[in-house]
N, C-alpha and C positions, 0 to 999 in steps of 0.2 A: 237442707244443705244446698239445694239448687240454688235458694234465695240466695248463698252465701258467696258463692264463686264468683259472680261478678264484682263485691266488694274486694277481695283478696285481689284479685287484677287489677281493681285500680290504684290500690294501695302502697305495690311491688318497689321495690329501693326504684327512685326514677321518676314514681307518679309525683306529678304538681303539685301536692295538697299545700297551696302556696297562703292559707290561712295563718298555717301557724310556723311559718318561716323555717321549714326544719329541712329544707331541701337544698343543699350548696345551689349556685348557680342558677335560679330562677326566680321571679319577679313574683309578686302575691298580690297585685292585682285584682285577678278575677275572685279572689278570696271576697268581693262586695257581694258577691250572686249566692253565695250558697252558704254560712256559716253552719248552718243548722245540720244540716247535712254531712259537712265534713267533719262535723263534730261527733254525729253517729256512725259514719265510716271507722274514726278511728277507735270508736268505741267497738264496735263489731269485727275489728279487727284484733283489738287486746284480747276478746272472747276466744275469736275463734284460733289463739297463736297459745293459750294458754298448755295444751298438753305440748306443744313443744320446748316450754320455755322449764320439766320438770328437770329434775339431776337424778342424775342416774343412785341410786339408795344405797346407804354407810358409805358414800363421796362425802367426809367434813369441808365444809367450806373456807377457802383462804379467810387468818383471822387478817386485815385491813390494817388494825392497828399495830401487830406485830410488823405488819411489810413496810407501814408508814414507818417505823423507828427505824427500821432497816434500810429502806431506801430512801429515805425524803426527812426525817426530822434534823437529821447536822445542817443543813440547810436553811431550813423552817422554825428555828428557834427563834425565841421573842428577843427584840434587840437585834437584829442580825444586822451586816454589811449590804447585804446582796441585793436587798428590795425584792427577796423573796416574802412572798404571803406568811404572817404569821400563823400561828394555829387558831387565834380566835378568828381571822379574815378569812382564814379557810373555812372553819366551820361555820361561815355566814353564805358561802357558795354551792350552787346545784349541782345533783349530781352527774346532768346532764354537761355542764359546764370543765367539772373536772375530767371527765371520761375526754372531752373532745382537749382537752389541755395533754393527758397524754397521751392518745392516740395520733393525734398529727397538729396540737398547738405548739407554746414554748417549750415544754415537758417530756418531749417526744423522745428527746437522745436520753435523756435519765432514766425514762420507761422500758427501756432497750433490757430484754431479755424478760418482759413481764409478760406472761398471759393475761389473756383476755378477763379468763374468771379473778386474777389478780389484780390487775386494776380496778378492774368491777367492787374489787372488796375494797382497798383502798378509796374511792371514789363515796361508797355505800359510808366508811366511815369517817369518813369528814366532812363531808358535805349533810347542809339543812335538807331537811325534808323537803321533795320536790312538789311545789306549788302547781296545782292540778292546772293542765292546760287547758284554757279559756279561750273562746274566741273575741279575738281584738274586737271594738267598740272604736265608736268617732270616726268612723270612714268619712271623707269628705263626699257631700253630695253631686251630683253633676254639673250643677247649675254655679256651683262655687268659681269666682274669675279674680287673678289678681289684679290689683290696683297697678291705674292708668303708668304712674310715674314713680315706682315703686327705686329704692336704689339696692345697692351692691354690698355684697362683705363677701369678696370672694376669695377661698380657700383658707391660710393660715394667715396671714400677715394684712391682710384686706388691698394692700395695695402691692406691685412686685415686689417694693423695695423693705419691704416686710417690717414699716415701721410701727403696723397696729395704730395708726391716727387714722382716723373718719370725723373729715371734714364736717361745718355745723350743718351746712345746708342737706347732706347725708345723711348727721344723723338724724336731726330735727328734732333736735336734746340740747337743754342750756342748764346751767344752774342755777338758775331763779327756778326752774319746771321740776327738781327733783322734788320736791315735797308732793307731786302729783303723778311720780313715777311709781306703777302699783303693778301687783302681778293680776296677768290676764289669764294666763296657763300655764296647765303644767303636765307633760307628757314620761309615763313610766319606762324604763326600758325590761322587760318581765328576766328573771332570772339574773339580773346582773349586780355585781354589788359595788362596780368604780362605772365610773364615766370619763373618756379621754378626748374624742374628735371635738375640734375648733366647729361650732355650727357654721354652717353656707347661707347665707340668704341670698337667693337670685330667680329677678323676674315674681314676686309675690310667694315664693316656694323657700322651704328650710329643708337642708339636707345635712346628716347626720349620722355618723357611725355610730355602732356600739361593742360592746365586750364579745359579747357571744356572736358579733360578724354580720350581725345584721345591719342593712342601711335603712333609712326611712328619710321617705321625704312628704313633708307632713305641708300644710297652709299655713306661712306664718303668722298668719292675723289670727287666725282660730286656733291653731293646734291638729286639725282633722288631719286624717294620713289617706294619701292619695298613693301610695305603693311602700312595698318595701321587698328587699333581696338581700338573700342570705350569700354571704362570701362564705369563704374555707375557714375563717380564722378573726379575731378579733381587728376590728378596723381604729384603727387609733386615729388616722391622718384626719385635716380636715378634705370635704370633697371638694375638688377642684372643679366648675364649670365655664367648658370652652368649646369650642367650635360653634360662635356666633350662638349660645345657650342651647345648644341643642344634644350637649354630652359631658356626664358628671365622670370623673377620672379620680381614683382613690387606689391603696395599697391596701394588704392586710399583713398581718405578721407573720405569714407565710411565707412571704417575698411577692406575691401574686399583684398583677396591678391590672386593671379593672375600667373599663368606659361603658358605661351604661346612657343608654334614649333616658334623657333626662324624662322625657312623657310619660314612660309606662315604667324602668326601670330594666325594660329589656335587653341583655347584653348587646352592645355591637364587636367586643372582644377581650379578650382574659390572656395574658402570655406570663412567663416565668422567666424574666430578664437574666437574673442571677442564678447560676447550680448551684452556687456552694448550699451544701445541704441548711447551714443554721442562719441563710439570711433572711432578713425581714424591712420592711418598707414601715417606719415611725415618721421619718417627716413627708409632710404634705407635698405631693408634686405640685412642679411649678410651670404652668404653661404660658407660649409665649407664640405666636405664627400657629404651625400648623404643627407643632412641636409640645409634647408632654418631658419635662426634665425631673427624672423621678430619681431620690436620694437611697440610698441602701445601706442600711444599718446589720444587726447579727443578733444573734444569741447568744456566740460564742464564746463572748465574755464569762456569762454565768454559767454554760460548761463546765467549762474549765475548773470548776468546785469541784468535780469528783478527777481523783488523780488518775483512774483510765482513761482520759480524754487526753489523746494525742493535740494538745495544745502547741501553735495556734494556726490555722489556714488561712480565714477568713481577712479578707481587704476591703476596707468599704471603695466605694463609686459612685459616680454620679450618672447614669443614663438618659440617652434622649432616645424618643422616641415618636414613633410617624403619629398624630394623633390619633387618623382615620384610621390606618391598620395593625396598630400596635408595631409594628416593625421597627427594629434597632436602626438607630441612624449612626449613631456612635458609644463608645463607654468609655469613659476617663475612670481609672482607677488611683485612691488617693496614694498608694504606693505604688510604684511601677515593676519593683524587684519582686519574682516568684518566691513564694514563702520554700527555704531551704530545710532538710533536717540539719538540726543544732548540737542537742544533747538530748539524754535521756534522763526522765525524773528516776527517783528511788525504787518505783515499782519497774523500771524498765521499760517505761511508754516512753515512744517517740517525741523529742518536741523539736517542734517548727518556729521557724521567722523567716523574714520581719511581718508582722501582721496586726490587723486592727486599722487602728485611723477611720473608725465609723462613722457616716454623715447620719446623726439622729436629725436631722431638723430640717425642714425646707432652706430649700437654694434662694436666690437672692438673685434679680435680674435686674441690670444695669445695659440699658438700652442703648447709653452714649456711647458707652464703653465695647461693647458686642461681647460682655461676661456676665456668666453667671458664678455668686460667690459663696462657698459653704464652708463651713466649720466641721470641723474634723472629733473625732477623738482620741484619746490614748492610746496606745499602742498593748498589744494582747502578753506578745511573746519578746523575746530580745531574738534578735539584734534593737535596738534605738533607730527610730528614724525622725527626720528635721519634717515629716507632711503629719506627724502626730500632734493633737492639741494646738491648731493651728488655723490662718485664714487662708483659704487657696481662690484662685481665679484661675475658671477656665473660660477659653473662645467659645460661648455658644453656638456658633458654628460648627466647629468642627473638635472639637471635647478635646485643644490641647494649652495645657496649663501655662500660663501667661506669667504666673506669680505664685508663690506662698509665703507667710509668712507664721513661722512658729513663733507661738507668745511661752509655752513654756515646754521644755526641752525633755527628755529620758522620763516622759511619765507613761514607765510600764507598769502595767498591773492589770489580773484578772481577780477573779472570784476565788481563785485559790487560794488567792494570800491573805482569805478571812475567812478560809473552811477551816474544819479543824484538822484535816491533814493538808499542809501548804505545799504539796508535789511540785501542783504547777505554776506555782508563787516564783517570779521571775528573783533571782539573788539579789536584785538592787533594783524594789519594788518602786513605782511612783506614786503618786498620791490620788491614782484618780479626778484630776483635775480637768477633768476634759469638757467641750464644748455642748452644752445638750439645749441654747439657745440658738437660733439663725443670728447669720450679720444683717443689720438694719444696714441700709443706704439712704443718706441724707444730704440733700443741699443748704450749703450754708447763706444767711442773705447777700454774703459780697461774691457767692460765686461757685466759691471752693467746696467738693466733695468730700464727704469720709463713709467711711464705713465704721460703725462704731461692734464690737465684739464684749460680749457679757460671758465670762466666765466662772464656773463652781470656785474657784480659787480663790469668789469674792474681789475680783480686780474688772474693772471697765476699761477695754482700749478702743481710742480713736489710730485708724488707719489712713495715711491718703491714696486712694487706690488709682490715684493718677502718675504715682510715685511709687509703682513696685511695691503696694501698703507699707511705706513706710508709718512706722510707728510719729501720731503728733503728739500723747499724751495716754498717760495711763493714772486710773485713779483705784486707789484701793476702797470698798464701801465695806466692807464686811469682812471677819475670822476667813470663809470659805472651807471645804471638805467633802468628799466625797457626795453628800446630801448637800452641800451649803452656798454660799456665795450666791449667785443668779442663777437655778435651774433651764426657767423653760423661754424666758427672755424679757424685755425689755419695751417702751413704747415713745414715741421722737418723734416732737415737731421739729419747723428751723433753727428754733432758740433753745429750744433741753430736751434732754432724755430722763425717763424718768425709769427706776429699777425699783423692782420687791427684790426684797433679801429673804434665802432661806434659814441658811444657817441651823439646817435639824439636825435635832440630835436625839439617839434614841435614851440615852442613859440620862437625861434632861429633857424631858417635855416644855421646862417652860422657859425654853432659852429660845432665840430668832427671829426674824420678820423684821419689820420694818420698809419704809419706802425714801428712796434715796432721787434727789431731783438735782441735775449736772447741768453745766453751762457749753453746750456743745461745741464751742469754740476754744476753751481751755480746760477742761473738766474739773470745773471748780465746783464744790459743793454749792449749791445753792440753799437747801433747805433738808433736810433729814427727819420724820415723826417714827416712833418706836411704835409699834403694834400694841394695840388696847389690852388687855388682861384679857384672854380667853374666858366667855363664861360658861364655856364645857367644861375646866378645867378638872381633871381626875377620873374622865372620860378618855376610856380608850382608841387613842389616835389624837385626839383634841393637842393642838398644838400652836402657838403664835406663830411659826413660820408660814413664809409665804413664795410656797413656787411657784403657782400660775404664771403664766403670763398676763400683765395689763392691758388695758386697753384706754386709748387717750383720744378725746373730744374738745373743743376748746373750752378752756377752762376747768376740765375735769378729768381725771386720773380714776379709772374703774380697776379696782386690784383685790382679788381674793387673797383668802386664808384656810390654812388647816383647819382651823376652829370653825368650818363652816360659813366663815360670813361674807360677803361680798360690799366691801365697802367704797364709797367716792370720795375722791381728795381732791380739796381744794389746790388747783395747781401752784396760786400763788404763794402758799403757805405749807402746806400737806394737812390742814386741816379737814377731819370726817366729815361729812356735810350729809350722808345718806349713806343706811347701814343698812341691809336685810341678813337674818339669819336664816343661812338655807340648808340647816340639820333639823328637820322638820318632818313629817309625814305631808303628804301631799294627796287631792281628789285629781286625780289624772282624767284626761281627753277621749284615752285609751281602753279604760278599766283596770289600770297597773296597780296595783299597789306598789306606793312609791315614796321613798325618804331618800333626801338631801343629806350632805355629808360635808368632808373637805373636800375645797377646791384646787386642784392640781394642774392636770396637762395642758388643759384649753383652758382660752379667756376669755371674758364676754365679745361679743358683735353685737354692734349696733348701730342701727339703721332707721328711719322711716319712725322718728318717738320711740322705737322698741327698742328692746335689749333683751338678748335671750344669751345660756350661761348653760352649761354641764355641772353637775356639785355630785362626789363620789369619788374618794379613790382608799383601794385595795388596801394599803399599809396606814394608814390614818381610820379616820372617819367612812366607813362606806355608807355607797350611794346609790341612788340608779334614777336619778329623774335629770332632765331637761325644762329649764324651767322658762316661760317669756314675762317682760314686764313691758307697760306700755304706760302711756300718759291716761290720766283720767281721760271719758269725753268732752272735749270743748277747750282739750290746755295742750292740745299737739299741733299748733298752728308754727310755722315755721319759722326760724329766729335767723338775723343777718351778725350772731355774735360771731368774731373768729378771733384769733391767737393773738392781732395787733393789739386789742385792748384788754388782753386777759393776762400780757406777760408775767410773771410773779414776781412779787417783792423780793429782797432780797435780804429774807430774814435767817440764817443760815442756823441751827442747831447742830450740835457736836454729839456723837455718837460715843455714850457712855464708854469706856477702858481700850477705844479704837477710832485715833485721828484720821482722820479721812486725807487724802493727799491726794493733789495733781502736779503729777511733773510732765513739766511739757520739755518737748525734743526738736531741740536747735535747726532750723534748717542748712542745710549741705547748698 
C-alpha cells in the first residue's frame, strides 16, 4: 500500500498525464519520455479506485434507454431537421465523448436536471464500446527540421480575403502531376467519429483540431506529432497562426479562444470573450497587426427544440482582441437592440427578441478598405431584423459598422419549428436560409472589387463593397434549403468562382451536388458538371451532395463529397481528372485505428506538392482520420503554370429542371 500512494498523488484531477490528452488545458509533450509508465500509472490507479467506484446494494440502475426516449429521442430521430446525430451516429460514438457532450459540450442545457448516475446510463447506452486507451505512436524524433522554403495555408481561407486559391508556385501542383499525386499518410483522431478543422500548414508543421478538443500539431511531410493539448470542448475552427509564427489562436464550441507557443503547445492565454451561456466559436479567427478577430456563433438555435427554453437571447459578434494578451479591444454586435420579452409560448415560457444573426464563419479582411466582412445568420426569435441573413462591414479599427446589406429578409426560425412540439417556432417561420459560408474578396482585372456571398438558398451574390455593397448581380445555382444551396463556401480567382452544391436531402439520398463555375464580372454561368453516381450508394449517410468547401489551384478545382470522395476538376470544363475514395480504413502515423467518410466542414490545403484533407462527418458517413497526399519522388519539381493559360473554355451545361440565371444591377 505504501508502493501505492505515490501513484494516487500523481494521478489527482490536475496531474499532467499529457499522454493520453485527457486533461483540459495542458500540452502533452512530455508524453515522449515515459509512455510505459503512464500507462501503468493509470492502470494502478483503475485498481486501486475499484472499491470506490461500488453502488450502494438493491440501488437499480437508471435504464439509459428509457431516459434516451424521454429526453433526447424527439430530437434524434432519423431524418431530422436539426443536424442532430442520428441513433445510428450516436451509436458509433464513446462513451467518454458523450458524457463530455452533456456535461459541459453542445448538450449541456438539454442535460439540465440529469444526474450524474443518468447521464452515465444514457451515455453507457448509446455509445460503442470504449476502445482501450493506448499510448500514442509516431512521436516525432528530435532531430526532425522543417524544410528550408516551405509555404503557407494559413487558417480557413489560406489567404485574408478567404478566397481558398493557392497560388501554383505555393502549391507546387499542376495538372499534368495528378496522376502522381498519392497518399503519403494518414493520421487517426482516436475516439472520434466526424472531422471538422480546416488543417494549418505553417513553417514545415500541420495543425489541427479535433472532435473530442484535442489540437495536434504533427510534421507535415511525415505525419509524426510533435504536441498536442486538449481544449474544453470540440475544436471545429481552423488554427490561426500569427505573431511573426510563434502563436497558434483557435476557438472551441464552448466559446473559449485559445493562443498557444506554437513550439511546445504551451498556453500563453485562454479568456471567455462571450457570457451568453450557449455561445460558441465555429468560424476560424482572423488575424491581422497585432489583433485576433474572432467570430461568435450559439447553440441556441437547437435549444430552442425543447419548448422550456426561454427562446431567444443570444446575438452573434464579432470580437477583437489583443493577440499577446487576450484582452478585449472592441465587440461589435450583429444586432445592436437588447433582446426584449415578447410573448409567451403555450407552456408559459418567456420569449425574447430580437436575436440570432450568428457569424458561423471567418471574417474576411479587406486591408484597402480598414474592414473586416462577415456573414450573418437568421434571426432566432421575432421581432425581424434587416442585420439577419446578410453582409455586414465593420472598421477594424474600432468594431463600428460601415455597411450591411441584407440578401434575404424575415428569415426567422429555430429548431422548434421542426421539434414535434413547435412552442418556440416563431408564427411566420423563415426558411433557414442563412449564411454558414464566409464572404470571399476579390480583385477584378480592370480594378473593381467585390465581395461575392454564397448562400443555403442556393443563390450566389456579387457585392461592391466600395459602394455600401451594393448588390452587382445575383445568380441562382441550385433548389437551396435548410441543408442545401452552398453550405461551407465557395473558391475564386480574378476570372471565376467556382461553388459545390449541397442540396441534401434526407427523405432522398440521392438527390444534390454538383459544381457550378461563374464569370466574376457578370455571374454568368460558365460551365455546370452534376456529381458522379455515388458508389456507396444504400450506405448510411452516402449521399451525392457536396458541402465542403473547395479548394482552387490554377487549373484545378479540389471539391469533396458526401460519398466520401475527394475529386479535381478540370477548371476549364469541370471535368474529373483525379478521384480518391476516402471511406476506407486506414494504417495510421499514430496507431489510430482510422476510417475515412464524408467530406464536410473543411476543405483540402494545399501547399509544398501536398495536399492534406479531413474525411468524417456525424450525420453522413463517419470519420476520424486526417489524411496527406504528396507527389511521387522525383515528380514535385516546381511548375511556372498560373490562371493566364488555364482560363476555361466556355463550354456552359444547363442544370437538369433548374435554369441558372444572372441578373445584373444597373449602376446608379
Amino acid at each position: 500500500m505504501l508502493a501505492a500512494r505515490p501513484i494516487v498523488k500523481l494521478l489527482v484531477p490536475g496531474a499532467k498525464l499529457r499522454c493520453l490528452a485527457v486533461c483540459p488545458g495542458v500540452s502533452s509533450q512530455w508524453w515522449t519520455h515515459g509512455p510505459r509508465i503512464a500507462i501503468l500509472l493509470a492502470a494502478a490507479l483503475g485498481v486501486l479506485s475499484l472499491p470506490a467506484c461500488s453502488r450502494k446494494p438493491n440501488t437499480p440502475p437508471p435504464d439509459g434507454s428509457a431516459l434516451f426516449v424521454k429526453r433526447c429521442a424527439s430530437c434524434h430521430t432519423p431524418g431530422n431537421d436539426m443536424r442532430a446525430p442520428e441513433p445510428a451516429a450516436l451509436h458509433l460514438m464513446s462513451q467518454r465523448f458523450i458524457l463530455a457532450a452533456l456535461n459541459s459540450g453542445r448538450m449541456k442545457f438539454e442535460a439540465r436536471g440529469l444526474t450524474k448516475t443518468q447521464k452515465l446510463a444514457i451515455a453507457t447506452y448509446l455509445a460503442a464500446p470504449d476502445s482501450p486507451v493506448v499510448a500514442f505512436t509516431g512521436y516525432c524524433a528530435r532531430n526532425v527540421t522543417p524544410p528550408a522554403n516551405s509555404g503557407v495555408w494559413n487558417g480557413w481561407g489560406a489567404e485574408p480575403g478567404n478566397s481558398r486559391y493557392q497560388s501554383s508556385r505555393t502549391a507546387g501542383l499542376n495538372r499534368a502531376q495528378l496522376k502522381d499525386l498519392k497518399l503519403k499518410w494518414a493520421f487517426g483522431f482516436p475516439g472520434a467519429v466526424a472531422t471538422f478543422g480546416q488543417p494549418t500548414s505553417y513553417a514545415g508543421r500541420l495543425f489541427v483540431g479535433s472532435e473530442d478538443g484535442t489540437v495536434y500539431s504533427l510534421d507535415a511531410a511525415s505525419g509524426c506529432l510533435w504536441w498536442m493539448f486538449k481544449a474544453s470542448a470540440t475544436v471545429k475552427t481552423a488554427i490561426s497562426i500569427g505573431n511573426g509564427g510563434k502563436t497558434a489562436l483557435f476557438g472551441d464550441t464552448n466559446g473559449i479562444v485559445y493562443a498557444l507557443n506554437v513550439a511546445d503547445g504551451s498556453v500563453i492565454w485562454q479568456v471567455h470573450p462571450e457570457p451568453h451561456p450557449s455561445a460558441r466559436i465555429t468560424g476560424s479567427p482572423l488575424l491581422h497587426g497585432n489583433r485576433v478577430y474572432v467570430p461568435i456563433s450559439s447553440g441556441e438555435e437547437g435549444a430552442s427544440a425543447d419548448p422550456a427554453y426561454p427562446c431567444c437571447t443570444f446575438r452573434g459578434s464579432i470580437i477583437a482582441l489583443d493577440i499577446s494578451t487576450g484582452q478585449q479591444v472592441w465587440k461589435a454586435s450583429t444586432i445592436t437592440e437588447e433582446p426584449k420579452p415578447t410573448r409567451k409560448n403555450s407552456q408559459g415560457v418567456q420569449y425574447f427578441g430580437p436575436s440570432g444573426a450568428a457569424v458561423w464563419s471567418s471574417p474576411t479582411l479587406d486591408v484597402k478598405g480598414h474592414a473586416i466582412y462577415v456573414a450573418t445568420g437568421n434571426n432566432y426569435s421575432d421581432p425581424p431584423t434587416d442585420m439577419s441573413d446578410a453582409i455586414v462591414a465593420f472598421d477594424i479599427r474600432n468594431g463600428k459598422k460601415m455597411w450591411s446589406r441584407q440578401l434575404m429578409p424575415k428569415d426567422v426560425w429555430n429548431s422548434g419549428c421542426v421539434a414535434e412540439k413547435k412552442d418556440n417556432c416563431p408564427p411566420e417561420r423563415g426558411n433557414d436560409y442563412d449564411f454558414g459560408a464566409p464572404p470571399m474578396l476579390k480583385s477584378l482585372p480592370d480594378g473593381r472589387r467585390i465581395v461575392l456571398a454564397a448562400q443555403k438558398s442556393g443563390v450566389i451574390y456579387a457585392l461592391d463593397p466600395d459602394q455600401h455593397g451594393r448588390i452587382l448581380w445575383n445568380t441562382r445555382i441550385a433548389k437551396g434549403g435548410p441543408l442545401g444551396g452552398v453550405e461551407w463556401g465557395g473558391a475564386a480567382n480574378s476570372h471565376y468562382a467556382y461553388f459545390p452544391v449541397s442540396d441534401f436531402d434526407f427523405d432522398n439520398p440521392n438527390v444534390g451536388g454538383g459544381v457550378f463555375a461563374l464569370d466574376l464580372q457578370t455571374g454568368k454561368q460558365i460551365w455546370h458538371v452534376p456529381p458522379p453516381k455515388p458508389a456507396c450508394a444504400g450506405q448510411y449517410g452516402c449521399s451525392p451532395a457536396q458541402m465542403a468547401p473547395p479548394t482552387l489551384i490554377p487549373g484545378i478545382l479540389f471539391a469533396g463529397s458526401l460519398d466520401g470522395h475527394l475529386r479535381a476538376h478540370d477548371t476549364r470544363n469541370g471535368q474529373v481528372v483525379w478521384d480518391f475514395d476516402t471511406a476506407q480504413d486506414f494504417k495510421t502515423t499514430n496507431g489510430v485505428h482510422a476510417h475515412g467518410g464524408s467530406l464536410n466542414g473543411a476543405g483540402p490545403a494545399i501547399l509544398n506538392s501536398m495536399l492534406f484533407v479531413n474525411t468524417g462527418y456525424t450525420n453522413a458517413m463517419a470519420g476520424n482520420v486526417l489524411l496527406a497526399f504528396a507527389l511521387d519522388p522525383g515528380q514535385n519539381q516546381r511548375t511556372n503554370v498560373t490562371d493566364k493559360n488555364l482560363r476555361p473554355e466556355r463550354k456552359p451545361t444547363s442544370l437538369p429542371r433548374l435554369r441558372a440565371k444572372a441578373t445584373a444591377i444597373p449602376r446608379f
